[in-house]
PDB file of N, CA, C and O in Angstrom:
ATOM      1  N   UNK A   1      -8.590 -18.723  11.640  1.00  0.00           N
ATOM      2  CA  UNK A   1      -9.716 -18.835  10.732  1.00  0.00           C
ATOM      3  C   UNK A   1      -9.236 -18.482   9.326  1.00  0.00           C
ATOM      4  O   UNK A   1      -8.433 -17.566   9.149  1.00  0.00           O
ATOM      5  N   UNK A   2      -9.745 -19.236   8.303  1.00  0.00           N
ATOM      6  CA  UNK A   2      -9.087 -19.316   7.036  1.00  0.00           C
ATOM      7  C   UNK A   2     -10.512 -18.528   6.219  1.00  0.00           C
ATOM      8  O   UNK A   2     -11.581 -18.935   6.673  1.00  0.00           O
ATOM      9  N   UNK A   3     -10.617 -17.623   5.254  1.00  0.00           N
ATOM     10  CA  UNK A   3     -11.736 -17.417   4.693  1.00  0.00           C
ATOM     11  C   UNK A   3     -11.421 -17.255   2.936  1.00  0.00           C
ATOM     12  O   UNK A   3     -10.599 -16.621   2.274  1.00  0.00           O
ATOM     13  N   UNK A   4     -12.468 -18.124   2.641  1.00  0.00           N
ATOM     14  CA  UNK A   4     -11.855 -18.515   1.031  1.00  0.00           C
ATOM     15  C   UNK A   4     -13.221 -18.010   0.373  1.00  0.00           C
ATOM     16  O   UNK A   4     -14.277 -18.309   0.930  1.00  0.00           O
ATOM     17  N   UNK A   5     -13.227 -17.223  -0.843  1.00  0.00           N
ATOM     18  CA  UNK A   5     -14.715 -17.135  -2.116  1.00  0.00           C
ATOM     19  C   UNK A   5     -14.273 -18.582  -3.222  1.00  0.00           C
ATOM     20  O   UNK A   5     -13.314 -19.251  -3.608  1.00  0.00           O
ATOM     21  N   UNK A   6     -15.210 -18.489  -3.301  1.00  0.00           N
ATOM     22  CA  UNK A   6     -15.336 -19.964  -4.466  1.00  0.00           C
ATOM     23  C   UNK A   6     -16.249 -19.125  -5.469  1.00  0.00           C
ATOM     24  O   UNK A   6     -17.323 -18.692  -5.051  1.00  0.00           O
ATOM     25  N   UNK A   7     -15.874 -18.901  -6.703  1.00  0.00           N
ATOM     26  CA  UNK A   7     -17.033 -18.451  -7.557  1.00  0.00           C
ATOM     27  C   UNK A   7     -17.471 -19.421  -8.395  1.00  0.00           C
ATOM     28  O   UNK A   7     -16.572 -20.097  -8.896  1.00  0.00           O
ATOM     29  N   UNK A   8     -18.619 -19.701  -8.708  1.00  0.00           N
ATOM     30  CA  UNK A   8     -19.113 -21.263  -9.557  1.00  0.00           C
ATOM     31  C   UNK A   8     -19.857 -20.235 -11.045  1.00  0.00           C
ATOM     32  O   UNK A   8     -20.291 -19.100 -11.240  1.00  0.00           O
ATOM     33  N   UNK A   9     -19.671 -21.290 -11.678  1.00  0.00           N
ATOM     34  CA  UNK A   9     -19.841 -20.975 -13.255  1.00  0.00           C
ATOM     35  C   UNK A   9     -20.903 -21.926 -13.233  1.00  0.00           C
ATOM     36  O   UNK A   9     -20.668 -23.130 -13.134  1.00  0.00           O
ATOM     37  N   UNK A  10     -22.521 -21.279 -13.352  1.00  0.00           N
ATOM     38  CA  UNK A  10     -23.646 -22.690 -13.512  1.00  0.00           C
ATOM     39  C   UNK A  10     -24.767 -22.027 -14.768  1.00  0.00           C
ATOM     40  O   UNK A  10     -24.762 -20.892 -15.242  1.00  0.00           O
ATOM     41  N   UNK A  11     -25.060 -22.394 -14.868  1.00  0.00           N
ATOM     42  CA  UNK A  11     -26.559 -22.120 -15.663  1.00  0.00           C
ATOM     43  C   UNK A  11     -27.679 -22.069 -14.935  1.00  0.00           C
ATOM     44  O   UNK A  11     -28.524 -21.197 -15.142  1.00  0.00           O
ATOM     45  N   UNK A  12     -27.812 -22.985 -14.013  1.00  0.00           N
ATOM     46  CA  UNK A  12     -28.789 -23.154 -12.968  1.00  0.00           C
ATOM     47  C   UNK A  12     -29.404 -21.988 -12.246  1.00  0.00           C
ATOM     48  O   UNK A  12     -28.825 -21.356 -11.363  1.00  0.00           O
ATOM     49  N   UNK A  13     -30.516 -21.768 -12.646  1.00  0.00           N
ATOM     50  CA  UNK A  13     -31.157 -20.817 -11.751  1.00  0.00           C
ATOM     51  C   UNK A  13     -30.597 -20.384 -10.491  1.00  0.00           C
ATOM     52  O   UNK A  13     -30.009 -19.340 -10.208  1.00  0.00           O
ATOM     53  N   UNK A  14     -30.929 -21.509  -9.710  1.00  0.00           N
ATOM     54  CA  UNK A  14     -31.185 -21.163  -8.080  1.00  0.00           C
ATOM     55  C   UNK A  14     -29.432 -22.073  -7.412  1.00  0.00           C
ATOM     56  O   UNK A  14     -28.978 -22.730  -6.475  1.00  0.00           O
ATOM     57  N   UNK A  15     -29.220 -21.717  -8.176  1.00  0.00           N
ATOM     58  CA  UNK A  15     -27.235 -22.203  -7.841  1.00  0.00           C
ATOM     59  C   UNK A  15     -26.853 -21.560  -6.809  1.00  0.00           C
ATOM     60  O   UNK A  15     -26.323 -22.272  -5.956  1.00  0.00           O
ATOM     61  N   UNK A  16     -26.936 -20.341  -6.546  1.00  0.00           N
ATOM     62  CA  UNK A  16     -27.136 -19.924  -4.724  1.00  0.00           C
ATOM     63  C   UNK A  16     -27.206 -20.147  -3.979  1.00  0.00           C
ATOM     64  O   UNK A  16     -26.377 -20.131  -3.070  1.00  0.00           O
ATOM     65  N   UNK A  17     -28.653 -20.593  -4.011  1.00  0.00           N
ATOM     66  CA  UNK A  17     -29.687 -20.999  -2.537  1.00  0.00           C
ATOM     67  C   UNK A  17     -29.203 -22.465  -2.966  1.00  0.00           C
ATOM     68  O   UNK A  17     -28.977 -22.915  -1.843  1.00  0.00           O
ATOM     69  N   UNK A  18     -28.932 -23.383  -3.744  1.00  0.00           N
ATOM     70  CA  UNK A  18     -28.170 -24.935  -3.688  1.00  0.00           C
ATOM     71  C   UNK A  18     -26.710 -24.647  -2.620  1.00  0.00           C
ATOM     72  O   UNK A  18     -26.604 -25.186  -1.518  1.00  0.00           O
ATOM     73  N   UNK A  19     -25.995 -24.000  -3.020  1.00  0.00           N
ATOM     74  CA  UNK A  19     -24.806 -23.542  -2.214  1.00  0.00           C
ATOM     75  C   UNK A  19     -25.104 -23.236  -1.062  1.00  0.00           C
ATOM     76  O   UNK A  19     -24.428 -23.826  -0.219  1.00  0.00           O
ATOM     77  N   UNK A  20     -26.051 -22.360  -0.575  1.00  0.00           N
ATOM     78  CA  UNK A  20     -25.975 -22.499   0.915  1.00  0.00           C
ATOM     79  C   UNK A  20     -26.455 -23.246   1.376  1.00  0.00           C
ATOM     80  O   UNK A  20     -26.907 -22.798   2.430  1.00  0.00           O
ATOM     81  N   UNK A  21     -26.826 -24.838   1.186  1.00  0.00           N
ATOM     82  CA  UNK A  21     -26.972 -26.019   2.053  1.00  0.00           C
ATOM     83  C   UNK A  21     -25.735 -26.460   2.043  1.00  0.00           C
ATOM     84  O   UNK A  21     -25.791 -27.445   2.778  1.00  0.00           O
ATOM     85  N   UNK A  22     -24.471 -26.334   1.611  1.00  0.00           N
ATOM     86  CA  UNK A  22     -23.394 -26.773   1.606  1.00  0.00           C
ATOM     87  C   UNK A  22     -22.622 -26.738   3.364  1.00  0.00           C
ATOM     88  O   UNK A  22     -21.887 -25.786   3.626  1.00  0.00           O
ATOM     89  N   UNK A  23     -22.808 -27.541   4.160  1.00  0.00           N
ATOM     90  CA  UNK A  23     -22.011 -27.013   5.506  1.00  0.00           C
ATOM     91  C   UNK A  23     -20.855 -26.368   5.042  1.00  0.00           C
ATOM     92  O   UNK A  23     -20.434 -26.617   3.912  1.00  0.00           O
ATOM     93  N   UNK A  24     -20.218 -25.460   5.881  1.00  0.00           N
ATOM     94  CA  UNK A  24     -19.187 -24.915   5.940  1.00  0.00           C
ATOM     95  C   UNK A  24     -19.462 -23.066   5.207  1.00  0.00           C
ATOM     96  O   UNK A  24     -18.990 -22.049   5.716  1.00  0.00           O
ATOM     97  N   UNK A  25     -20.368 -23.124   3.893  1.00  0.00           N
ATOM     98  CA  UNK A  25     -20.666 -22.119   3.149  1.00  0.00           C
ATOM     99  C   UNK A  25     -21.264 -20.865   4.326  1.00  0.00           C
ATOM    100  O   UNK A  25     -22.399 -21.151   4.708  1.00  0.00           O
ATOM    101  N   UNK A  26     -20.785 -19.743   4.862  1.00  0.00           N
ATOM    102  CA  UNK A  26     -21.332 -19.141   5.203  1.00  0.00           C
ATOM    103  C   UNK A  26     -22.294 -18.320   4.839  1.00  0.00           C
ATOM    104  O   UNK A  26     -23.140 -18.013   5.680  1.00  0.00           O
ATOM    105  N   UNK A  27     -22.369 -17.763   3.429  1.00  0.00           N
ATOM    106  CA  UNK A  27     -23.180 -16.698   2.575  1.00  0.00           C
ATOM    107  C   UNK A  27     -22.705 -17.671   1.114  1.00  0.00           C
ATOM    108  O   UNK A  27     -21.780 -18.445   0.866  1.00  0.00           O
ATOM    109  N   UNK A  28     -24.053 -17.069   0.252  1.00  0.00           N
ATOM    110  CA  UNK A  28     -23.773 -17.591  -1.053  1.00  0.00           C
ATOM    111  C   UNK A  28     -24.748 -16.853  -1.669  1.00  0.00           C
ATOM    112  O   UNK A  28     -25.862 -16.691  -1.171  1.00  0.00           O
ATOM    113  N   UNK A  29     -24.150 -16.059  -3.492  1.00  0.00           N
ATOM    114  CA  UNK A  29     -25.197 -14.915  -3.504  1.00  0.00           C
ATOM    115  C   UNK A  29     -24.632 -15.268  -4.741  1.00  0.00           C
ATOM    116  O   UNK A  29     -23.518 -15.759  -4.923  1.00  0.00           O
ATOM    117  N   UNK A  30     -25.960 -14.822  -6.041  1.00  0.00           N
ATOM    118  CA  UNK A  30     -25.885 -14.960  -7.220  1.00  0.00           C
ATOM    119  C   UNK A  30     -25.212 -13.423  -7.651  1.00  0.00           C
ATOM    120  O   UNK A  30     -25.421 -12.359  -7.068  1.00  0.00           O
ATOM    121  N   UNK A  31     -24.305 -13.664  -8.903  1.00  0.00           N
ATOM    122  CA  UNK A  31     -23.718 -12.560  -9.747  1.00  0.00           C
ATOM    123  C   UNK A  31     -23.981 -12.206 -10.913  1.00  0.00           C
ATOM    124  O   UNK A  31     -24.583 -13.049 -11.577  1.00  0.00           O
ATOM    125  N   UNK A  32     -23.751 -11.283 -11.387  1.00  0.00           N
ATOM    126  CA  UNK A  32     -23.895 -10.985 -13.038  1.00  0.00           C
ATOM    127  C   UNK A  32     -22.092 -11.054 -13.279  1.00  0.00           C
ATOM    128  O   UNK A  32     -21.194 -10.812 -12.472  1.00  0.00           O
ATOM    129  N   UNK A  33     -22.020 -11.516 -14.838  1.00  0.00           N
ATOM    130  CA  UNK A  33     -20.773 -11.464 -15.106  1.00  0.00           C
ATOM    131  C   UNK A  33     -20.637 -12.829 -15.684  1.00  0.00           C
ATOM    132  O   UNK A  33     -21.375 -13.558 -16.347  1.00  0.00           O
ATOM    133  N   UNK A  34     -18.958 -12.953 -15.007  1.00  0.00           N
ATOM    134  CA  UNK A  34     -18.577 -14.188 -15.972  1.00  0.00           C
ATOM    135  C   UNK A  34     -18.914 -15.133 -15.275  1.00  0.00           C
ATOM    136  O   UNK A  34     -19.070 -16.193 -15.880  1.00  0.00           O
ATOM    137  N   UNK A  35     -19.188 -15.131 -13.566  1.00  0.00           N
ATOM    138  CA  UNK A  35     -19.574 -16.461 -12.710  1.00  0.00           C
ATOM    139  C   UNK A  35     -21.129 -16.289 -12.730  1.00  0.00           C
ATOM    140  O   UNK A  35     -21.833 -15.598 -13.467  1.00  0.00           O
ATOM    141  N   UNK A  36     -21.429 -17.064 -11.774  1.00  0.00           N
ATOM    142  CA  UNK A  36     -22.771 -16.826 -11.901  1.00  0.00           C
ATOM    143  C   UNK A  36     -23.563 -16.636 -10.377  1.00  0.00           C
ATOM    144  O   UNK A  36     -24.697 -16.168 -10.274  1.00  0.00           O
ATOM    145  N   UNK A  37     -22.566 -17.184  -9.012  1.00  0.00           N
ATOM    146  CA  UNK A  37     -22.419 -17.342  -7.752  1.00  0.00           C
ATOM    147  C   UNK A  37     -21.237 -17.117  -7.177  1.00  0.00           C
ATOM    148  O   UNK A  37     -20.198 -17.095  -7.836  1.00  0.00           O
ATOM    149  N   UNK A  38     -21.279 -16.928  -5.899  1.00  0.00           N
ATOM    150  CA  UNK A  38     -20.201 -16.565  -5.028  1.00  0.00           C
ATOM    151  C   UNK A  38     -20.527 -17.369  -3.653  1.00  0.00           C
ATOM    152  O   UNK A  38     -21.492 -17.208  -2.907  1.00  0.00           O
ATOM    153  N   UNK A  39     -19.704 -18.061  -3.563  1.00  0.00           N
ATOM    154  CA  UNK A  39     -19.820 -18.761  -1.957  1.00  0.00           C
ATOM    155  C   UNK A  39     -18.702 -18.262  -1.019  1.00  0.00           C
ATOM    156  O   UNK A  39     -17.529 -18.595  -1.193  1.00  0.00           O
ATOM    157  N   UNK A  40     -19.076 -17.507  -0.085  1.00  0.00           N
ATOM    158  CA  UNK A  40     -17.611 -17.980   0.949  1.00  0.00           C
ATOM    159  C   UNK A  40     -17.998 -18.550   2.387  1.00  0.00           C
ATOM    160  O   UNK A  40     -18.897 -18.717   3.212  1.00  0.00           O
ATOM    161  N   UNK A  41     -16.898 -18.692   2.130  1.00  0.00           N
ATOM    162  CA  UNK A  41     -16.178 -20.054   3.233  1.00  0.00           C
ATOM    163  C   UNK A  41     -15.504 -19.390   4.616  1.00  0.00           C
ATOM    164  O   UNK A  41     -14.620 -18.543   4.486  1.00  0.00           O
ATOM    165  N   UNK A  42     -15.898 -19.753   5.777  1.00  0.00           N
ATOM    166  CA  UNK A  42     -15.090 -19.531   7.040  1.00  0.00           C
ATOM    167  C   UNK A  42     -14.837 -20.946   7.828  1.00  0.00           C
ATOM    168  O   UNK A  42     -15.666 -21.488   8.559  1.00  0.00           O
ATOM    169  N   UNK A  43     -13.437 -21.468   7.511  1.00  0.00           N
ATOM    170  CA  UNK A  43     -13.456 -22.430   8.072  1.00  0.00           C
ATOM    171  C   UNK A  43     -11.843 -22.266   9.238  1.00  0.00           C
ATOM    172  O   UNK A  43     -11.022 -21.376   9.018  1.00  0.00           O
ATOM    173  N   UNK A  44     -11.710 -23.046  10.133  1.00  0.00           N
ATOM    174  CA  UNK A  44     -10.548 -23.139  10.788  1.00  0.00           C
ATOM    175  C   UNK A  44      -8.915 -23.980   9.540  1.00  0.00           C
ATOM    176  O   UNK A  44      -7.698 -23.889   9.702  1.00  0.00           O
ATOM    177  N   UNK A  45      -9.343 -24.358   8.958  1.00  0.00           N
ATOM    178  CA  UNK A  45      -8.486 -25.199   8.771  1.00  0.00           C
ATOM    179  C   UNK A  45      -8.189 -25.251   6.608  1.00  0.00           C
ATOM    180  O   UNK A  45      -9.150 -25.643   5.946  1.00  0.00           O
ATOM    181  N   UNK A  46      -7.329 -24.980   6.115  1.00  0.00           N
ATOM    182  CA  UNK A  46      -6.710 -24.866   4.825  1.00  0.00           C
ATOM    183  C   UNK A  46      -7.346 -26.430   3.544  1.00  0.00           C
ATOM    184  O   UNK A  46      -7.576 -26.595   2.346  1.00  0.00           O
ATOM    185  N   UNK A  47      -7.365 -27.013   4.499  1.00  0.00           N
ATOM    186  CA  UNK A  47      -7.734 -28.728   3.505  1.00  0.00           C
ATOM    187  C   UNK A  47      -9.260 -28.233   3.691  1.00  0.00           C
ATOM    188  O   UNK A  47      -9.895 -28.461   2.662  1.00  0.00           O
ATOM    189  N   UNK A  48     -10.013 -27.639   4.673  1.00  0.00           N
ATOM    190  CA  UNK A  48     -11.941 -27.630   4.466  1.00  0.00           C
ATOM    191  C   UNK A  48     -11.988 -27.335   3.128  1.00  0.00           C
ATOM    192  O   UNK A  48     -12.600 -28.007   2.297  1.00  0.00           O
ATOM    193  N   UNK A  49     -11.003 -25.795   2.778  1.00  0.00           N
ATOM    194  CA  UNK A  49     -11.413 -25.155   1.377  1.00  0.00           C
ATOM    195  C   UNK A  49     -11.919 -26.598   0.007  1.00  0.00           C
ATOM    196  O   UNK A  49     -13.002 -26.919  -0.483  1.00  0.00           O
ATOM    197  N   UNK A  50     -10.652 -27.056  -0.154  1.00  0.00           N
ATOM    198  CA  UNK A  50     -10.338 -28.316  -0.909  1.00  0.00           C
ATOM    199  C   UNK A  50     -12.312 -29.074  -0.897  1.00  0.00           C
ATOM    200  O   UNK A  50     -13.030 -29.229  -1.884  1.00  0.00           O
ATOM    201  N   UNK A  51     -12.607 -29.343   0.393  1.00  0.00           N
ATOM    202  CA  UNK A  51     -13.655 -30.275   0.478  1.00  0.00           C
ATOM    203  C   UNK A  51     -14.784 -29.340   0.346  1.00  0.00           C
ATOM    204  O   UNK A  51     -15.718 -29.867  -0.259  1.00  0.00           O
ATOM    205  N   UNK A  52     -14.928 -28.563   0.580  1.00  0.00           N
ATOM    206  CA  UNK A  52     -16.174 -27.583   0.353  1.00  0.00           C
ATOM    207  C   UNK A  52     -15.836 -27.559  -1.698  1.00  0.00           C
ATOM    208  O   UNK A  52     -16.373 -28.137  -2.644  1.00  0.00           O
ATOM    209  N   UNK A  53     -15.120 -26.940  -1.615  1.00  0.00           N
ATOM    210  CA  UNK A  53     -14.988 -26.625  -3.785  1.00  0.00           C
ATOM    211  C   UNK A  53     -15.225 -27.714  -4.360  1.00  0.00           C
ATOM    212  O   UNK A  53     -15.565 -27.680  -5.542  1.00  0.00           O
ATOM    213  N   UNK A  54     -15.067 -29.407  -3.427  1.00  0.00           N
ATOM    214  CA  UNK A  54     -15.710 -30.699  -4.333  1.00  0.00           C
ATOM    215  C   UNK A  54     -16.612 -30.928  -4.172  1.00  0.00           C
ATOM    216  O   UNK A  54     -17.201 -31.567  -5.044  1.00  0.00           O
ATOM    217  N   UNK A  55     -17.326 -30.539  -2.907  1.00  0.00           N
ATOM    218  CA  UNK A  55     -18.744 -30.604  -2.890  1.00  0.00           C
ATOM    219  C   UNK A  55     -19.215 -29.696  -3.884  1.00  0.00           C
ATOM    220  O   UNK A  55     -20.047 -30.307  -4.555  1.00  0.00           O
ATOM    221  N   UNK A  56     -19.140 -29.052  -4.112  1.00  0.00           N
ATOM    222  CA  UNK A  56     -19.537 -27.495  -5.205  1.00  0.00           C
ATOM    223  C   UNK A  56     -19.715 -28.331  -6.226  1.00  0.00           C
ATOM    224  O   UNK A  56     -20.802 -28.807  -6.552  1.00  0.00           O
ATOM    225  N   UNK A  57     -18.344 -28.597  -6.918  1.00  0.00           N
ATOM    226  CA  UNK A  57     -18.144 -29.146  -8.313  1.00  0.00           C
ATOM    227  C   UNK A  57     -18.890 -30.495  -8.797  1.00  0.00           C
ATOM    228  O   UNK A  57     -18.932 -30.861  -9.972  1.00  0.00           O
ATOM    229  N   UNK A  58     -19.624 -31.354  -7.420  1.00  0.00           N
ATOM    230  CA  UNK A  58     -20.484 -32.362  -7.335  1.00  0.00           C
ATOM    231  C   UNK A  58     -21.680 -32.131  -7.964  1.00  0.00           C
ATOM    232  O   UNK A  58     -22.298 -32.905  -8.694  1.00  0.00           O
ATOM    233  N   UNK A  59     -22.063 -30.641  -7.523  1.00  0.00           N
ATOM    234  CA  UNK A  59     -23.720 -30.475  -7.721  1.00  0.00           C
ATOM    235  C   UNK A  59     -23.589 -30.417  -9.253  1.00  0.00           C
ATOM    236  O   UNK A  59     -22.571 -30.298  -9.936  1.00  0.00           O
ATOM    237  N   UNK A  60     -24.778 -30.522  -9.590  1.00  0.00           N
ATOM    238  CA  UNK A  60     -25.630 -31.160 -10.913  1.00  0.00           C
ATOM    239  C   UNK A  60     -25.476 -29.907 -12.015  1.00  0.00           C
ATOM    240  O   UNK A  60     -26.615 -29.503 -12.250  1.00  0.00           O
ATOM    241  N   UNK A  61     -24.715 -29.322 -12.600  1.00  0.00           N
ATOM    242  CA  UNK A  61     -25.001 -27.908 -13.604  1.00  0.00           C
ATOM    243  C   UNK A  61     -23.872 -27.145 -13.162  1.00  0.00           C
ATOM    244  O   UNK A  61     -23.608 -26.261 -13.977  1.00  0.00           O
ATOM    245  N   UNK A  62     -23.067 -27.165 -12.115  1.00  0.00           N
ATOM    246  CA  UNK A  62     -21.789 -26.587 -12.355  1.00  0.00           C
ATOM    247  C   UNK A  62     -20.695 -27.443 -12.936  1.00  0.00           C
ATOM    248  O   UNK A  62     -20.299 -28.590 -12.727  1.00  0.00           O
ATOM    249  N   UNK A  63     -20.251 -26.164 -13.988  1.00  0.00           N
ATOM    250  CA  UNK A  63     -19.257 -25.854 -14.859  1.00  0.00           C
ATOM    251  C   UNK A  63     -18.274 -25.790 -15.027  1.00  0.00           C
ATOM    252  O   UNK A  63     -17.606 -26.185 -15.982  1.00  0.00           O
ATOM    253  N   UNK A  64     -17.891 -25.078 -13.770  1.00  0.00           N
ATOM    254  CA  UNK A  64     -16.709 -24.571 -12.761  1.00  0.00           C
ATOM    255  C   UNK A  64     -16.337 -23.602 -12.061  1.00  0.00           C
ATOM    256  O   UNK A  64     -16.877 -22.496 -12.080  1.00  0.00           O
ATOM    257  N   UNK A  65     -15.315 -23.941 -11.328  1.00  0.00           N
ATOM    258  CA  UNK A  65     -15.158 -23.199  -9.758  1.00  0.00           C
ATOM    259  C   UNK A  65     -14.010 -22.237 -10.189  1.00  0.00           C
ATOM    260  O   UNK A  65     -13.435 -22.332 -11.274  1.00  0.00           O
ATOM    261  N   UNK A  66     -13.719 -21.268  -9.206  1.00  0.00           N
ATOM    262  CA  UNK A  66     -12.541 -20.804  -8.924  1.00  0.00           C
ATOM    263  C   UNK A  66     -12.627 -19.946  -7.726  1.00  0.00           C
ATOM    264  O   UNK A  66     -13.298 -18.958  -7.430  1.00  0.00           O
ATOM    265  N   UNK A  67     -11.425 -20.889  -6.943  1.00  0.00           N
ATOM    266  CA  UNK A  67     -11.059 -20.240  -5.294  1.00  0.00           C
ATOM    267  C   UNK A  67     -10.067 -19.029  -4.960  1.00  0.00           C
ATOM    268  O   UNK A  67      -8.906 -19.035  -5.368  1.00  0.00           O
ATOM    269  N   UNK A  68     -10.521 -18.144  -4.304  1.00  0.00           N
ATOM    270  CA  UNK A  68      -9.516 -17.215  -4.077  1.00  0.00           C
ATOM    271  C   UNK A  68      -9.814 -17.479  -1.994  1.00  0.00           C
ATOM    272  O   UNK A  68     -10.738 -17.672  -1.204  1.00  0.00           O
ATOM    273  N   UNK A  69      -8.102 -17.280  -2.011  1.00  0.00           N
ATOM    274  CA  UNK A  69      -8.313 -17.490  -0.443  1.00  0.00           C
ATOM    275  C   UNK A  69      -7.858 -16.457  -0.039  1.00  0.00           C
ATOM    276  O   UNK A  69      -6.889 -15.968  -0.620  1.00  0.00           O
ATOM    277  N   UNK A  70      -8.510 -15.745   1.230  1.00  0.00           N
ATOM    278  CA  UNK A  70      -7.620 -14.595   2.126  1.00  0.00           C
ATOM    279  C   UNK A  70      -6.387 -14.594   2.212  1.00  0.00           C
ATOM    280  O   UNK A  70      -5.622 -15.535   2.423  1.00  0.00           O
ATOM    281  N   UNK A  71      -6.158 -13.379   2.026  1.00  0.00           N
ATOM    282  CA  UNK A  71      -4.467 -13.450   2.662  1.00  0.00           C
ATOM    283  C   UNK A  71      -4.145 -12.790   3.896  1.00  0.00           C
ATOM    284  O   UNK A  71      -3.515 -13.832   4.077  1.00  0.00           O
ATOM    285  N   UNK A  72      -3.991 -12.250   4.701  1.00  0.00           N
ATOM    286  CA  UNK A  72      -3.567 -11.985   5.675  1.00  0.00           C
ATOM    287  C   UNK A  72      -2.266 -11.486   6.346  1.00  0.00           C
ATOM    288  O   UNK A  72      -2.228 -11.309   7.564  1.00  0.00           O
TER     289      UNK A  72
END
């Protein structure tokens, strides 16, 4: 099991609760700071990360992403 945070940079209110309809997103919770959300990811496999962060970067008002993956 691979577990990755994606933090998204949005303006969007409810950029959160948009993220957790994302399959794969297990939790997704708004921040104060320089992002504005936090998604992570539990997936089996290293390429999901990749397809989950373009779905992200799809939705309508994000800015941008940045992935940090477990290390182990």
């Amino acid at each position: 099991m691979v577990r990755a945070i994606i933090l998204v940079k949005s303006p969007k209110k409810l950029i959160a609760a948009r993220l957790r309809k994302i399959p794969l997103i297990s939790d997704s919770f708004p921040t104060s700071g320089q992002f504005d959300a936090v998604a992570i990811i539990d997936v089996e496999q290293l390429d999901k990360i990749k397809e989950v962060a373009t779905l992200i970067q799809k939705i309508s008002g994000v800015e941008r992403t940045e992935t940090m993956v477990e290390i182990q």
